[in-house]
C-alpha positions as CSV (number, residue, x, y, z in Angstrom):
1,X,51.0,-53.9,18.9
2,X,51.0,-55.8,22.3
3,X,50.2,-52.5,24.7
4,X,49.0,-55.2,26.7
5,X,52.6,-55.9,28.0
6,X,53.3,-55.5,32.0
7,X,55.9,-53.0,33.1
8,X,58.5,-54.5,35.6
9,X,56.8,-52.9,38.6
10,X,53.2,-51.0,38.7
11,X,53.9,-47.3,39.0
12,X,51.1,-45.5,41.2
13,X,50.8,-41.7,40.5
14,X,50.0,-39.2,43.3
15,X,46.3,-39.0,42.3
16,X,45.8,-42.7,42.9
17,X,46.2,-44.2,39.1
18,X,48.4,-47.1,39.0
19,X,49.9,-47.6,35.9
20,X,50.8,-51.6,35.3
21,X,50.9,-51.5,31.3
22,X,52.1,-50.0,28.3
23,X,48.6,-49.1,27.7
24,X,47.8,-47.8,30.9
25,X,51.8,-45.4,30.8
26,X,51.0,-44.2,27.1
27,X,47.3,-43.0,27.6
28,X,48.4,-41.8,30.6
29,X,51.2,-39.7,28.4
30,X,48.6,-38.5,26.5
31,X,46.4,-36.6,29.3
32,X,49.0,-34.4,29.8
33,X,49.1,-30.7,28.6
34,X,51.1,-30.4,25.4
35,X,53.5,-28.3,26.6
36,X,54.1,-31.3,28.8
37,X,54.6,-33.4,26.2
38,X,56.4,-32.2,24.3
39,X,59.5,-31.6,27.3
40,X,62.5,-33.9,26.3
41,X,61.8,-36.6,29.1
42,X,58.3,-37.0,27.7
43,X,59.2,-37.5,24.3
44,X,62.2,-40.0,25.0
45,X,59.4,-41.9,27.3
46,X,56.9,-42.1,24.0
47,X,60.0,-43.1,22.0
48,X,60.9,-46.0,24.5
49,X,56.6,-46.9,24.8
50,X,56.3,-47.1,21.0
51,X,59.6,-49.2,20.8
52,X,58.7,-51.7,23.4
53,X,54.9,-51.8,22.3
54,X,56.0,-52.0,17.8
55,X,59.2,-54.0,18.6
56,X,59.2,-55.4,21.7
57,X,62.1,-53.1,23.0
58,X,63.6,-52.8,26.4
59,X,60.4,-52.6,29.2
60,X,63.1,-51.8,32.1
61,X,64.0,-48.5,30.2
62,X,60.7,-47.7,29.4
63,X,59.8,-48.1,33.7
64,X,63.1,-46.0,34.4
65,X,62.4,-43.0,31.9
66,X,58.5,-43.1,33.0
67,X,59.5,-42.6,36.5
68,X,62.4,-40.3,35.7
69,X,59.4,-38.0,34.3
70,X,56.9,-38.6,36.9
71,X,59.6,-37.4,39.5
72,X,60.4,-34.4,37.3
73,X,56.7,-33.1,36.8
74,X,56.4,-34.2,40.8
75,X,53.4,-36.8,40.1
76,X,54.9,-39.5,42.0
């Protein structure tokens, strides 16, 4: 699976992490509480990560929905 792919635009968090990669947004994902993930904007983000990292889907959603979460849970 290419995690290795570049998002659009680096996405720096509110605690200083800077996410730049598939890799870097899913682990990131994965830190959070479950409860966290398992909100609807979290789990459409995982869907879009796994579907740009198995079949090189759309990286520009995957940017916007990561972002749309961040601003929801207030980390960026």
């Amino acid at each position: 699976m290419p995690w290795t792919r570049k998002l659009p635009a680096k996405i720096t968090l509110k605690d200083g992490r800077v996410l730049t990669t598939l890799a870097e947004a899913h682990e990131m994902v994965f830190t959070l509480s479950e409860p966290q993930q398992s909100r609807p904007h979290w789990q459409y983000a995982v869907k879009l990560l796994l579907d740009a990292a198995e079949h090189e889907g759309d990286l520009e959603k995957v940017w916007a929905q990561l972002r749309r979460a961040l601003l929801v849970e207030g980390m960026i």
